[in-house]
C-alpha positions in Angstrom: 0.7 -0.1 12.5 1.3 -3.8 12.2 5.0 -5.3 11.3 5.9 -6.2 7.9 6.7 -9.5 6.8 10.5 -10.1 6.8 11.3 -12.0 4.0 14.6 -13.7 3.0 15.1 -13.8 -1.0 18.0 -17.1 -1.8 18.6 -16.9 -5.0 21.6 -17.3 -7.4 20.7 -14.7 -10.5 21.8 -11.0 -9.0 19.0 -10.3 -11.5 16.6 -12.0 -10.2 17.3 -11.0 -6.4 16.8 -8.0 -7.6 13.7 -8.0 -9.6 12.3 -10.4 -6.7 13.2 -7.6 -3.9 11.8 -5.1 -6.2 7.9 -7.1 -6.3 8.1 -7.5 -2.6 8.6 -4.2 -1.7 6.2 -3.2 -4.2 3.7 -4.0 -1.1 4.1 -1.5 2.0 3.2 -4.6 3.9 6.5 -6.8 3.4 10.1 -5.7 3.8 13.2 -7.2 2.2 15.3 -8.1 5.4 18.3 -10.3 3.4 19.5 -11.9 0.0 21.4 -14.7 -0.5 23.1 -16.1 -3.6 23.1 -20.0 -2.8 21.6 -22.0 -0.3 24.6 -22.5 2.2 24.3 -18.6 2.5 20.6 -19.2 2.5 20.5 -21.9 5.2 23.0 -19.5 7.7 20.9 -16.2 6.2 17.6 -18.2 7.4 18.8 -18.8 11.1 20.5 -15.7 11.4 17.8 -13.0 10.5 14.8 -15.3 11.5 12.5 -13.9 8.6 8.8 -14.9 8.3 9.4 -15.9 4.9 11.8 -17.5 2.5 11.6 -17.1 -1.2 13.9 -20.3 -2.7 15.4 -21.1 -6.1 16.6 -24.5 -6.7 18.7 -24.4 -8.9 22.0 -23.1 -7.3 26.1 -24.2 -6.6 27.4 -25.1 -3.5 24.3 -26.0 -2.1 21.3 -26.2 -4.4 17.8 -25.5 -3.4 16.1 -28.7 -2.0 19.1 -29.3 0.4 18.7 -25.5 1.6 14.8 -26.1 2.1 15.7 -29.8 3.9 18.3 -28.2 6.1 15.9 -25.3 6.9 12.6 -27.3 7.6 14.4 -29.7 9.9 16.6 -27.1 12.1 14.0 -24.1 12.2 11.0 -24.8 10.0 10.4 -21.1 8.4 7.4 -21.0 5.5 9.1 -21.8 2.6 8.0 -20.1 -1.0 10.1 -22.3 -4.2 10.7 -19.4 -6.7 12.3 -21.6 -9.2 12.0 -22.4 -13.0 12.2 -26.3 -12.1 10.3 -29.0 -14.0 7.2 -30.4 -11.9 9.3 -33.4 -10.3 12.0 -31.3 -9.1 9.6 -28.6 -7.2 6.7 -31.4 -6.0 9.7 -33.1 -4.5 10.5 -29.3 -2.7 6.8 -29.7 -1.2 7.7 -33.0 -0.1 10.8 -32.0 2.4 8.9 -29.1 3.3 8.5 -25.9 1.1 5.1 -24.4 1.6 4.3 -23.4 -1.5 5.9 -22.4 -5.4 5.5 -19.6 -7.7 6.8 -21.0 -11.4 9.0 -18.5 -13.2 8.1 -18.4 -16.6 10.7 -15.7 -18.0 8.1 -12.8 -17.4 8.7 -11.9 -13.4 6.3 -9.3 -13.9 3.6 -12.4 -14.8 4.2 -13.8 -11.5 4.1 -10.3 -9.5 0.6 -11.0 -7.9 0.7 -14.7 -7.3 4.4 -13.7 -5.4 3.0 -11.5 -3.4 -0.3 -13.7 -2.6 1.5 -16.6 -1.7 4.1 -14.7 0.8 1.1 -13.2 2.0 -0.5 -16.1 2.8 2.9 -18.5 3.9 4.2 -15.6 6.6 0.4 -16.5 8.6 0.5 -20.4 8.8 2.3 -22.2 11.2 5.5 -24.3 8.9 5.0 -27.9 9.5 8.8 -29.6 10.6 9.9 -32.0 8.1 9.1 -35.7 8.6 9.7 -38.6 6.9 6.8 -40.4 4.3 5.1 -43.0 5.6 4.5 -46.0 3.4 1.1 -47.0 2.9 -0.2 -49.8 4.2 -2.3 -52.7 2.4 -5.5 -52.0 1.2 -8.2 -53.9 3.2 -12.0 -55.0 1.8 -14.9 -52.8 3.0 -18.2 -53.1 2.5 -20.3 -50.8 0.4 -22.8 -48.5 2.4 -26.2 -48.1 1.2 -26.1 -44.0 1.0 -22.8 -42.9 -0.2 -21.5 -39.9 1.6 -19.3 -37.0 -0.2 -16.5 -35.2 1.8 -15.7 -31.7 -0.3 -12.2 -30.5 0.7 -11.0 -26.8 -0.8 -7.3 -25.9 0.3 -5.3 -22.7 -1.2 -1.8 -21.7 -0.8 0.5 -24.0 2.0 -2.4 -26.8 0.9 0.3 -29.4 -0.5 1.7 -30.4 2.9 -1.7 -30.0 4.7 -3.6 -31.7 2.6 -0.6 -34.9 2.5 -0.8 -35.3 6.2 -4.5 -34.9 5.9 -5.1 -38.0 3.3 -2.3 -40.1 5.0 -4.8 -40.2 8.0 -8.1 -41.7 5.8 -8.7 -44.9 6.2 -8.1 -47.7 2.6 -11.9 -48.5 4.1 -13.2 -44.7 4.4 -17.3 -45.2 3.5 -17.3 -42.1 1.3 -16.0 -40.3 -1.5 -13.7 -37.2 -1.1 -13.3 -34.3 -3.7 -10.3 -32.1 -3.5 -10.4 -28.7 -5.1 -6.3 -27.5 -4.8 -5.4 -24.1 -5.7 -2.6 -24.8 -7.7 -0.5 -22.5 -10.7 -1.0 -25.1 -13.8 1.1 -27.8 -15.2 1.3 -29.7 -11.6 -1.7 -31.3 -10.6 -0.9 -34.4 -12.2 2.2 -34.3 -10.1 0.9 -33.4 -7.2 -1.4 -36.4 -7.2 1.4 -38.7 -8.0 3.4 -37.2 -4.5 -0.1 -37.9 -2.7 0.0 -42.0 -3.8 3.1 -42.8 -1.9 1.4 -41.7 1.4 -2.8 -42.2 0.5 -4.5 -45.6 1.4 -7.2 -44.7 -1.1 -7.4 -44.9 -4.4 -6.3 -41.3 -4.9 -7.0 -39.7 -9.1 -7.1 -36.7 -10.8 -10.8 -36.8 -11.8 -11.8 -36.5 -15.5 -15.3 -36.0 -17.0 -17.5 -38.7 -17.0 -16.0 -40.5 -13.5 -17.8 -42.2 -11.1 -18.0 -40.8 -7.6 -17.5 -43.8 -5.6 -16.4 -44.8 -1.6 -12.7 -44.8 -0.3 -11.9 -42.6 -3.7 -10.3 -39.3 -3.7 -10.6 -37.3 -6.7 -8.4 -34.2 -7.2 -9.7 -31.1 -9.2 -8.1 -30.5 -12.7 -7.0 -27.5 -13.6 -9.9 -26.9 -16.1 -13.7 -27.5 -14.5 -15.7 -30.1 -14.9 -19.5 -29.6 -15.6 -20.9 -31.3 -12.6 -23.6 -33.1 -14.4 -20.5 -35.1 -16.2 -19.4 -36.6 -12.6 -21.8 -39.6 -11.8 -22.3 -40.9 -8.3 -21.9 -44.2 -7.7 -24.4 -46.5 -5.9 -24.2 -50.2 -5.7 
């Protein structure tokens, strides 16, 4: 019989440990190993029990969530799930020192039962990537135009964020090809994920929108609703 996932739940709400604990161990495949109620107790929780995942609110006293992830990811990187309430700012700047993935809590934590359990699932087999810091991007520089343009498709699921960051910091500003980006992500944060990408992407980097040209050293990121293909033109010139 293979082990369960350890998972470590930090969270400040007694209720919500609770109701998080009870999801988990919904699935005979993950065990509960530790709860926490802010992130100092998370951070010394974390290193003690050595889970294989940590669920993370934010929003907590003493030491609130993104230190707790920080502090985690550059001791003894563990996969990191934000369970957090958060606006979009606060939780893309989670992915940014490290967290793995999010699950927004809505008010319903039965509505996020499945996506919880998915995203542990899927965080407690990939390899957490130790924090670094952001590179700054360097000057665009001309290119020319190939004849044939050529399309890179990219599709990335749960831990994408961080993969996907290190990924595009690595294109060149003169990359002769377009790239399309489908990223499974729970709505309301594309836009913001694509905002965290700019800081460290030499290309022009967009969320694409109906009607867009598909042109070189562009990267276009999925929306959340689909776009008919025929409405995305490619661009030769």
């Amino acid at each position: 019989m293979a082990d369960k996932i350890r998972v470590l739940i930090v969270d400040d709400s007694a209720l919500v440990r609770d109701a998080l604990k009870s999801i988990l161990e919904s699935d005979g495949s993950i065990e509960v190993v530790g709860m926490a109620k802010n992130g100092m107790e998370g951070v010394e929780k974390a290193f003690e029990l050595k889970p294989d995942v940590v669920t993370m609110d934010l929003r907590m006293p003493m030491m609130d969530g993104l230190e707790a992830v920080a502090r985690i990811m550059e001791e003894n990187p563990i996969p990191i799930v934000v369970v957090s309430s958060m606006d979009m700012k606060v939780i893309i700047q989670a992915l940014t020192i490290g967290a793995m993935d999010f699950v927004p809590v809505t008010g319903d934590m039965n509505a996020i039962a499945q996506d919880l359990l998915n995203k542990v699932k899927i965080a407690s087999r990939v390899r957490p990537i130790r924090r670094f810091k952001i590179r700054i991007s360097v000057p665009v520089r001309d290119f020319k135009r190939p004849e044939n343009l050529k399309v890179v498709a990219i599709g990335i699921s749960t831990g994408g964020p961080q993969a996907l960051q290190v990924l595009l910091s690595h294109i060149p500003a003169d990359f002769p090809g377009a790239i399309l980006v489908v990223q499974h992500m729970s709505k309301g944060f594309i836009a913001g994920l694509v905002e965290w990408l700019k800081y460290t992407t030499k290309s022009e980097i967009k969320v694409a929108a109906e009607g867009d040209q598909i042109k070189s050293s562009t990267i276009f990121i999925a929306p959340e609703s689909k776009i008919p293909i025929r409405r995305l033109h490619i661009f030769r010139q």
